[in-house]
C-alpha positions as CSV (number, residue, x, y, z in Angstrom):
1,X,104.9,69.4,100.4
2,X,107.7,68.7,103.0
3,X,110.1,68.3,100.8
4,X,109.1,71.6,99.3
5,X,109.7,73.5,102.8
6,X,112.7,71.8,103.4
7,X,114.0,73.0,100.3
8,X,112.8,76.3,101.0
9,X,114.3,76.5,104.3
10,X,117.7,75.4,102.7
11,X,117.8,77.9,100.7
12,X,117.4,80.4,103.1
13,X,118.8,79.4,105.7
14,X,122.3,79.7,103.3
15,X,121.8,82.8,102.1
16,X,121.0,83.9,106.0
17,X,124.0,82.0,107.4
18,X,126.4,84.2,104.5
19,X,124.6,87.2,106.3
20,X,125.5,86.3,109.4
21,X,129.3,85.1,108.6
22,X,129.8,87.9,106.3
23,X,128.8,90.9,108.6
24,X,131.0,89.5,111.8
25,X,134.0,89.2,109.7
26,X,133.7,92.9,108.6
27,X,133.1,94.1,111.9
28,X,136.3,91.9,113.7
29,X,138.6,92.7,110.6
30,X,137.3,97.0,110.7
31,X,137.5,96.8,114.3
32,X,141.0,95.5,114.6
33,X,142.2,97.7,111.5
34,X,143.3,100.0,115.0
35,X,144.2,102.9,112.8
36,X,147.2,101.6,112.0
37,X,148.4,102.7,108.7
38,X,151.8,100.5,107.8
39,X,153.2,97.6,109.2
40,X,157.0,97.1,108.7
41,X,158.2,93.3,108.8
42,X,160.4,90.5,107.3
43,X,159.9,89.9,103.1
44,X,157.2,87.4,102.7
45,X,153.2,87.6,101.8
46,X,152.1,91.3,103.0
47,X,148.6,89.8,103.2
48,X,150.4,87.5,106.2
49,X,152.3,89.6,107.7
50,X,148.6,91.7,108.1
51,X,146.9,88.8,109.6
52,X,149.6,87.8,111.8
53,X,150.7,91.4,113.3
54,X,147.0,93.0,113.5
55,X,144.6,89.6,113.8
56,X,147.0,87.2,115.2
57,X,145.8,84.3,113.0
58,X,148.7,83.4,111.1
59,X,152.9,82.8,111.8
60,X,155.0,85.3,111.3
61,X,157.0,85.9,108.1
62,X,159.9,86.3,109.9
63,X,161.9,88.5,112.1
64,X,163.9,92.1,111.5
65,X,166.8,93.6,113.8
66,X,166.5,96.9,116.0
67,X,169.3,98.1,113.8
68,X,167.0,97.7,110.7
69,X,163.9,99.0,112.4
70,X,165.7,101.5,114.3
71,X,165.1,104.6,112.1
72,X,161.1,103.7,112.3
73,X,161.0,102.9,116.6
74,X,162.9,106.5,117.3
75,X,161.1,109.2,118.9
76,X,160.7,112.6,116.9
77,X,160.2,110.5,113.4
78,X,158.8,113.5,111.4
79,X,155.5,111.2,109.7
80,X,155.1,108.9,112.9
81,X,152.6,109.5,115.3
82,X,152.8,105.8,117.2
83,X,155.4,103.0,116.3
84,X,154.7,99.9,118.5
85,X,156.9,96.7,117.9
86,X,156.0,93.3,118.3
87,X,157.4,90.3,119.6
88,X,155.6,86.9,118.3
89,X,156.0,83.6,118.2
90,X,154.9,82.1,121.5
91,X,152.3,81.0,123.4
92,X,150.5,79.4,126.5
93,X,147.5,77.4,125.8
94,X,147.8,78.7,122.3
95,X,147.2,82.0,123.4
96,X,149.7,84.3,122.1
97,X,152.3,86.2,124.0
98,X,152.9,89.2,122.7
99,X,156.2,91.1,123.3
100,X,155.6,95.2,122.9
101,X,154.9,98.6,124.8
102,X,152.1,100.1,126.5
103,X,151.5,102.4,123.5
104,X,149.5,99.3,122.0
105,X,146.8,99.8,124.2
106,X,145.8,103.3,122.8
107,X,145.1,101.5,119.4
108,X,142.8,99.1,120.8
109,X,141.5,101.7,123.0
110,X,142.3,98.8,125.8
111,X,142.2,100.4,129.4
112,X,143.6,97.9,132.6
113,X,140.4,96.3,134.5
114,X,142.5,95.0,137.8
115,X,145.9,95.1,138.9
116,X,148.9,97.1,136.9
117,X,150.5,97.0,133.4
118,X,153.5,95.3,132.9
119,X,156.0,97.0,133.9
120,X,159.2,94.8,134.7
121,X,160.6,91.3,133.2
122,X,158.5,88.1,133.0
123,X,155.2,90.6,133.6
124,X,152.3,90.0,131.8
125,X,149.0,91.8,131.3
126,X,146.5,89.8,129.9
127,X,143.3,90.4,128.1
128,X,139.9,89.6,129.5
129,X,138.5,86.9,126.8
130,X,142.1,84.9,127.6
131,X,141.7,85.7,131.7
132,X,137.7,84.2,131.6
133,X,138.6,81.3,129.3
134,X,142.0,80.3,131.0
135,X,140.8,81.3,134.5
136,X,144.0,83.1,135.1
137,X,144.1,85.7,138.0
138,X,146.2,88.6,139.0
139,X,149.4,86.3,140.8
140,X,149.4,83.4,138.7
141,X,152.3,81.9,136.9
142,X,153.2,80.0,133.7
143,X,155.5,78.9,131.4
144,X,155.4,79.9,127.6
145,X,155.8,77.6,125.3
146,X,157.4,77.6,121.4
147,X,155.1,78.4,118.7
148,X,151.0,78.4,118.8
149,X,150.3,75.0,119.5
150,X,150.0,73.6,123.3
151,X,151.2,70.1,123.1
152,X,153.9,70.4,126.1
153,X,156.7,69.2,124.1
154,X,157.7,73.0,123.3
155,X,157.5,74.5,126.6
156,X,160.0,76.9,127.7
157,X,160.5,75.3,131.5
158,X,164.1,76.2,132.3
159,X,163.3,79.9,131.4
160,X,161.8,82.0,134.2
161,X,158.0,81.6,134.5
162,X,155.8,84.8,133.4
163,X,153.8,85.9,136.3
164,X,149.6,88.1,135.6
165,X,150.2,91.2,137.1
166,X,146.6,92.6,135.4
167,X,143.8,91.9,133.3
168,X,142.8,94.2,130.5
169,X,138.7,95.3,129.9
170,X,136.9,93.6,127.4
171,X,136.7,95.8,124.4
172,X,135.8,93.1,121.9
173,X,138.9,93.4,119.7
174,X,141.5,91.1,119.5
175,X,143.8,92.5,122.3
176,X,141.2,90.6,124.3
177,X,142.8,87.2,123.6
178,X,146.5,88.4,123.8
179,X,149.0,87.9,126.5
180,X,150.8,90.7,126.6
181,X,155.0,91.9,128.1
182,X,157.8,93.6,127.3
183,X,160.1,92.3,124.7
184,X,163.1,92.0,126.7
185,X,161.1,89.0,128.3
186,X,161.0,87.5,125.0
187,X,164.3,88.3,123.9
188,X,165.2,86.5,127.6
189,X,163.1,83.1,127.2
190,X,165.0,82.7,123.6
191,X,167.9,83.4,124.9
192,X,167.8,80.6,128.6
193,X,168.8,77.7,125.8
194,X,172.1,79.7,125.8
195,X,173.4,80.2,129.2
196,X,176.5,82.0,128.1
197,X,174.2,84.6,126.0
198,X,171.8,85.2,129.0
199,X,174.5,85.9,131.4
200,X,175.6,88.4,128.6
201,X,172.4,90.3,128.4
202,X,171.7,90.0,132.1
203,X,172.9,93.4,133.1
204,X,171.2,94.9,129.9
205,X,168.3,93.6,128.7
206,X,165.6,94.5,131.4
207,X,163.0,97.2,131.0
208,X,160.0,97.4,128.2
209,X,160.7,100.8,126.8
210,X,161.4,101.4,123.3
211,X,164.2,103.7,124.2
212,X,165.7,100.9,125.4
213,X,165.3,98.2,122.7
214,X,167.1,100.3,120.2
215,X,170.1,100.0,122.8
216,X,170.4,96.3,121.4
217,X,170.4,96.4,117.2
218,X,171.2,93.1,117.3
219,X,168.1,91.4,118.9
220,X,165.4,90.9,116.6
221,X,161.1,92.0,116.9
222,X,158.9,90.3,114.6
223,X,157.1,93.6,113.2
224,X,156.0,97.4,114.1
225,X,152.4,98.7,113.2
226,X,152.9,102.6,112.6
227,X,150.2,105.6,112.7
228,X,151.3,108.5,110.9
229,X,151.2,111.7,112.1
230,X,149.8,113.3,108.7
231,X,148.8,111.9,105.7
232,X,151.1,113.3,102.2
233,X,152.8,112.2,99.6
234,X,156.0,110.8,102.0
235,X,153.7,108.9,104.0
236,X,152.4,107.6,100.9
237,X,155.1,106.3,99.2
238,X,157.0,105.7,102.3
239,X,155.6,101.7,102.0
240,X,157.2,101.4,98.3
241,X,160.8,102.8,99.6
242,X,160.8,100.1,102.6
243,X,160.4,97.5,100.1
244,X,162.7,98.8,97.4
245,X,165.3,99.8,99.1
246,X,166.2,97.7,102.6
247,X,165.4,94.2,103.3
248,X,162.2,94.9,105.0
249,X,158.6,94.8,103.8
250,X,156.1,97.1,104.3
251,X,152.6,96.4,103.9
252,X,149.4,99.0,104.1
253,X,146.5,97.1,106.2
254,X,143.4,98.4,104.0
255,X,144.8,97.5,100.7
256,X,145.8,93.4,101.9
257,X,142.2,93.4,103.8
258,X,140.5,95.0,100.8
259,X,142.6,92.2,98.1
260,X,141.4,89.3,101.1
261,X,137.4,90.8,101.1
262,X,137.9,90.7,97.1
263,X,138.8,87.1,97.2
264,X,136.4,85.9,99.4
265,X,133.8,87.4,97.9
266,X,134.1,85.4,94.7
267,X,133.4,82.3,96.4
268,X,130.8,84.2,98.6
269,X,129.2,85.3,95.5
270,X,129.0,81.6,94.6
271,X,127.5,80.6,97.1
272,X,124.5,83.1,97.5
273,X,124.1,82.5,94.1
274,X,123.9,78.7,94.7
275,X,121.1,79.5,98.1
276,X,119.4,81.7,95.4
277,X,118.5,78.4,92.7
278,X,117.8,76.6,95.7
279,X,115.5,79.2,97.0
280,X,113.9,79.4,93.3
281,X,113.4,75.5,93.0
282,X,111.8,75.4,96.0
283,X,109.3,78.3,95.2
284,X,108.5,76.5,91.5
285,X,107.9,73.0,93.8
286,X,105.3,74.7,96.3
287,X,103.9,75.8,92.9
288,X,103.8,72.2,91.9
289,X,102.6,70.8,95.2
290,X,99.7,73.5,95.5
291,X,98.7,72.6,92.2
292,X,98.8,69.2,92.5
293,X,97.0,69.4,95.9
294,X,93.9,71.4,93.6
295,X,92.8,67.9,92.1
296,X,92.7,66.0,95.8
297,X,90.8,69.2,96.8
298,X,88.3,70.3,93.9
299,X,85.4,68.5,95.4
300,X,86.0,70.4,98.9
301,X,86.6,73.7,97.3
302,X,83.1,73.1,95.7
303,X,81.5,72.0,98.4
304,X,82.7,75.2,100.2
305,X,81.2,77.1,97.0
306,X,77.8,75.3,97.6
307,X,78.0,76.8,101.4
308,X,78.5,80.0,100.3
309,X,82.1,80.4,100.1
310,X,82.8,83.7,97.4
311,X,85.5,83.0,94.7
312,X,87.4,85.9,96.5
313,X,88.0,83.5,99.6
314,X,88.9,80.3,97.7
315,X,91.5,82.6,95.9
316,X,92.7,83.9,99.9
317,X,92.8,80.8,101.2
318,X,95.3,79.1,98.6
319,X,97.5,82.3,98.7
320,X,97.6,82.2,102.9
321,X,98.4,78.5,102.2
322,X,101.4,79.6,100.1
323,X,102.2,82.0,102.5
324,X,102.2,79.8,105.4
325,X,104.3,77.5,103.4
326,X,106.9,79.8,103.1
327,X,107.0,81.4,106.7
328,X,107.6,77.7,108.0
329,X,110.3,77.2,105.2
330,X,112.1,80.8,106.3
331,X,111.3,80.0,110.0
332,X,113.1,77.0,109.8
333,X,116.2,78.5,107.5
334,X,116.6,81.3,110.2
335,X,116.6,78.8,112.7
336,X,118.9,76.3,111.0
337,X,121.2,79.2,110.0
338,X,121.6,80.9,113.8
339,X,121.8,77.0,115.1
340,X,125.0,76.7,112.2
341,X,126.4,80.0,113.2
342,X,126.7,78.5,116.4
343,X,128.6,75.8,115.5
344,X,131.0,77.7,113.0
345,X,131.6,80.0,116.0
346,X,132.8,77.4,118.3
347,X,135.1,76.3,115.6
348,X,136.6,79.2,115.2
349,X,137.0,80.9,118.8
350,X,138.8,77.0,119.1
351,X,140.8,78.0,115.9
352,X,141.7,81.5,115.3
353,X,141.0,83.0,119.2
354,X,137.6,85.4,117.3
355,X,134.6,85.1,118.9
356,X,131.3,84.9,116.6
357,X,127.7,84.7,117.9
358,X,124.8,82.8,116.3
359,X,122.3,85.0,118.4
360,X,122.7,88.2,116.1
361,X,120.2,88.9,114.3
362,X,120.8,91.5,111.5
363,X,118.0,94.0,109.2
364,X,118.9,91.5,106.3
365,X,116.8,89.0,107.5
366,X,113.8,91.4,107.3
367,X,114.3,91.2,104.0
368,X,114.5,87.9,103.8
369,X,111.2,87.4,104.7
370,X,109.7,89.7,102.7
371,X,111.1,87.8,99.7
372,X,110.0,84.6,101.2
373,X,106.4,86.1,101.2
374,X,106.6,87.4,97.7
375,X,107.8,83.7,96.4
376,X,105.4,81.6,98.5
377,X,102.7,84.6,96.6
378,X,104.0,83.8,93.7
379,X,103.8,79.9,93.7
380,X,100.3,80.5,95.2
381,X,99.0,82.8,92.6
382,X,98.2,80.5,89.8
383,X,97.0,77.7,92.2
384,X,94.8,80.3,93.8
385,X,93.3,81.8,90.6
386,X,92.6,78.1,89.6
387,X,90.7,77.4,92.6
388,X,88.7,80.2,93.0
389,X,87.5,79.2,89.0
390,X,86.4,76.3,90.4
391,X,83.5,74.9,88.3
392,X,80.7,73.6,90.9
393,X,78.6,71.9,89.0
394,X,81.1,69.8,87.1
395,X,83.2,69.1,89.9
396,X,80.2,67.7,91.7
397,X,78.8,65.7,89.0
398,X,82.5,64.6,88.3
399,X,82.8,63.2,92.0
C-alpha cells in the first residue's frame, strides 16, 4: 500500500511541478516581451540575440556600429515609435550593466523608487531585486568587471568606479536585476586599457542621450529593441530587409519565443506524458492492494455483516478507503512538487537572475485532485463491489 501512494504521489507531483514551471515561464517570458516589436543586432542565432537583449540570459551575438544602426536610433523615423540601444557585456557580481537611455524604462513600465536616474558618466540606476540582493545603496561605488561571471580576475579597476545614484521600483520584470547607465560609460571602461584612445574621446564622449551617440559611428552598442509606431506592410517586412540587405540581423521577439515554447514543449509533452503512466500504474496498484487486502479482511467484513452493517456501507467504506488513498498520494505530490519548485527556483534566480516561487498555487491543481479522486474511485470500485458481495456464511464457516 505504501508503495502504491508513493507512486501516486510521484506521479502527481510531476505533472504538478510541469504546472508550476510551465505557467512562471510564460508569465516572465510575456511579461518581459515589453512591447517591443524588432530587435536589431550582430548576425548570429535571432533566438540569442532575443534572450540576451530582452531576458538577459545569454551573451551577446556580437556588436554593430552607430554608423550601421544610425538610420534606426534617429528621431523622426517614420515606423518607430521608441528605439533604445543597448550596451552589454559587463557585470558586477554577475549582474549585468546595461549601457542605454531612459526611454527603456517606459517598456518595463519601471518608475525611480529613491534618488535620480542616471544622468552623467559612471551613473548607475539600479533595479530593486539587484539593490535587496547586493545591498547596494544610493552613494555606493564599484567596479565592473568583463563578461557575466564574478571571479575578480576580469575586473575593470583602473577604469573609473560607477557610483548608485537610484534604485528603480520593483515591477517584477527583469529590469529589476539590471544595472543600468549611459553608454558612453561603457564605451569609457573599454576604452581605460587604451590611454591614448580615452584621452581622445575625453572631450566627446560624455552624456547618455541618443542624439549624442550617433555623434560617434564608430563606437559600437550591442543591440536596439524598437516599437513601431504602426503596424503595415513596411513594418512588416522591415525585419527581412535588415537581414538581406546590411550586415545586421533583425529578429521579431514573438516569432523566436513562440519557435523556443514549441521546442520545449516536446520534451514537456514527454514528460506529462511520462507523470501520466506513472499516475495510471499507481491507480491499477491501489486496485491490486485493495483487492488483495479483501482476503486479509473477509472475515471482518462479515463479521460487520453479522452486526448489521448493509452491503451499501461495505461498498462506502472500500471506496472512502480508495479515496483516502489517493488524497494522501496527491497531498504528498503537491507537497513534493511546491518543496521541488523551491529548489529549481533557487537554482535559477543563482543562474539566469528570474525569480520563481514554489508557494504559487495555480486552478490546475483543482483539477488535479479531482482526477486523483476519480482514479482512487476507480481502483476502489471493483474492490468495493466485491466486498459488499461478501458471502457471510461461507466466509464464517471458511474461518
Amino acid at each position: 500500500m505504501l508503495l502504491s501512494i508513493v507512486l501516486f504521489a510521484l506521479g502527481v507531483g510531476l505533472i504538478s511541478l510541469l504546472f508550476l514551471l510551465n505557467r512562471q515561464l510564460e508569465e516572465k517570458f510575456q511579461k518581459n516581451l515589453a512591447g517591443i516589436d524588432l530587435v536589431i543586432g550582430a548576425k548570429g542565432s535571432p533566438l540569442q540575440l532575443i534572450l540576451n537583449s530582452m531576458y538577459h540570459v545569454d551573451a551577446p551575438t556580437g556588436n554593430i556600429t552607430i554608423g550601421e544602426a544610425r538610420a534606426f536610433l534617429r528621431e523622426g523615423h517614420p515606423l518607430i515609435k521608441t528605439a533604445v540601444p543597448l550596451s552589454v557585456g559587463d557585470s558586477y557580481k554577475t549582474y549585468r550593466i546595461i549601457g542605454t537611455n531612459h526611454k527603456i524604462l517606459a517598456l518595463y513600465e519601471a518608475e525611480i523608487g529613491s534618488g535620480k536616474l542616471w544622468e552623467a558618466d559612471f551613473e548607475v540606476t539600479i533595479g530593486a531585486t539587484l539593490a535587496d540582493v547586493l545591498g547596494l545603496k544610493i552613494g555606493d561605488e564599484f567596479h565592473s568587471s568583463h563578461g557575466f561571471v564574478s571571479d575578480g580576475m576580469n575586473e575593470h579597476s583602473d577604469s573609473e568606479p560607477f557610483k548608485v545614484v537610484g534604485i528603480l521600483q520593483a515591477t517584477g520584470s527583469v529590469i529589476d536585476q539590471l544595472i543600468l547607465t549611459n553608454t558612453a560609460s561603457i564605451w569609457k571602461v573599454h576604452s581605460s586599457h587604451d590611454m591614448d584612445r580615452a584621452a581622445e574621446q575625453q572631450d566627446t564622449v560624455h552624456t547618455p542621450q541618443t542624439g549624442t551617440i550617433l555623434d560617434h559611428p564608430e563606437e559600437e552598442i550591442t543591440s536596439i529593441l524598437i516599437q513601431f509606431s504602426k503596424r503595415n506592410m513596411q513594418t512588416l517586412n522591415m525585419g527581412r530587409n535588415i537581414n538581406e540587405n546590411t550586415d545586421m540581423m533583425a529578429a521579431m521577439p514573438a516569432y523566436e519565443i513562440n519557435r523556443l515554447y514549441n521546442m520545449m514543449g516536446a520534451g514537456e509533452k514527454l514528460l506529462r506524458m511520462v507523470a501520466i503512466v506513472i499516475v495510471f500504474v499507481s491507480g491499477l496498484s491501489i486496485f491490486i492492494a485493495l483487492f488483495d487486502s479483501l482476503r486479509d479482511r473477509k472475515y471482518e467484513l462479515a463479521l460487520m455483516r453479522v452486526m448489521g452493517a448493509f452491503k451499501s456501507e461495505l461498498f462506502l467504506l472500500i471506496i472512502l478507503e480508495g479515496l483516502i488513498l489517493a488524497v494522501i498520494g496527491f497531498l504528498i505530490g503537491i507537497f513534493l512538487s511546491h518543496i521541488g519548485m523551491s529548489v529549481l527556483s533557487n537554482y535559477m534566480e543563482a543562474s539566469y537572475r528570474y525569480s520563481f516561487s514554489g508557494t504559487t498555487f495555480l486552478l490546475e491543481e483543482l483539477y488535479l485532485l479531482f482526477g486523483a479522486l476519480v482514479i482512487g474511485l476507480l481502483a476502489a470500485l471493483i474492490p468495493a463491489i466485491q466486498a459488499s458481495n461478501t458471502d457471510i456464511s461461507d466466509t464464517l464457516t471458511d474461518s
